[in-house]
C-alpha positions in Angstrom: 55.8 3.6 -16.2 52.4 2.2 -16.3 50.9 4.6 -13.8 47.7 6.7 -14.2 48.0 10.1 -12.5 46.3 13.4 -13.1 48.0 16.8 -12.4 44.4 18.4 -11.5 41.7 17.9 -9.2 39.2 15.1 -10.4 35.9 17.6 -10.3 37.6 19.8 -12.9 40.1 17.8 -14.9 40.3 20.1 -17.7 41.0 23.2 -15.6 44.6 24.4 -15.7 43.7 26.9 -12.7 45.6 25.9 -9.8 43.9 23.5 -7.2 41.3 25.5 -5.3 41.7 22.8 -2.4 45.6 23.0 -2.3 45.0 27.2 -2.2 41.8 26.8 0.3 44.9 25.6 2.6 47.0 28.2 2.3 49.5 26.7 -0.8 50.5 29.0 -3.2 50.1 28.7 -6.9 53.2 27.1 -7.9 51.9 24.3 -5.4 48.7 24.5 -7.1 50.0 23.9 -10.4 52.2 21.6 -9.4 50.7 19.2 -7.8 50.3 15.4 -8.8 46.8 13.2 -7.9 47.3 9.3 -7.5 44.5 7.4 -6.6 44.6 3.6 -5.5 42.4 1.6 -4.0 41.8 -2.1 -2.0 43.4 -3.8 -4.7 46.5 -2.2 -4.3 49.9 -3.4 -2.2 52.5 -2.0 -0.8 54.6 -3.3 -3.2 52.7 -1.1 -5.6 53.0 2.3 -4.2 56.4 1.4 -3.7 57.1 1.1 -7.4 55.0 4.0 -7.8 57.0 6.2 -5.3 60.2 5.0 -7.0 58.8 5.8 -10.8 57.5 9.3 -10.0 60.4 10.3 -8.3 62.2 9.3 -11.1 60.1 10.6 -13.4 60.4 14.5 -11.7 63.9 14.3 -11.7 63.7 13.8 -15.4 61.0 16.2 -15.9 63.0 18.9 -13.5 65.8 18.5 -15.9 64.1 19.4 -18.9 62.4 22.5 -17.7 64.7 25.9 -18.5 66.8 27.6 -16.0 
């Protein structure tokens, strides 16, 4: 969909661990490992996150449909 997320926290992009932020607040590790990191910036419009919120909901309804049981 043309949109650049990340599934971790930027300081440790390579860790699979869940977020040590999202648990520092009390989320559990599903929420951890589940969570998704958009970043945008003064160039960006409304129109954008729009499309974005559209596409990634979208795209997790695909995603939750693929996943066993």
């Amino acid at each position: 969909a043309g949109i650049c997320a990340s599934a971790g926290s930027a300081c440790n992009a390579k860790d699979t661990a869940p977020s040590h932020v999202l648990t520092a607040i009390g989320r559990d590790a599903a929420a951890g490992t589940s969570s998704l990191r958009l970043t945008l910036g003064r160039e960006n419009t409304m129109e954008d996150v729009e499309a974005i919120l559209s596409a990634v909901g979208e795209i997790t309804k695909t995603l939750r449909e693929m996943q066993p049981g």
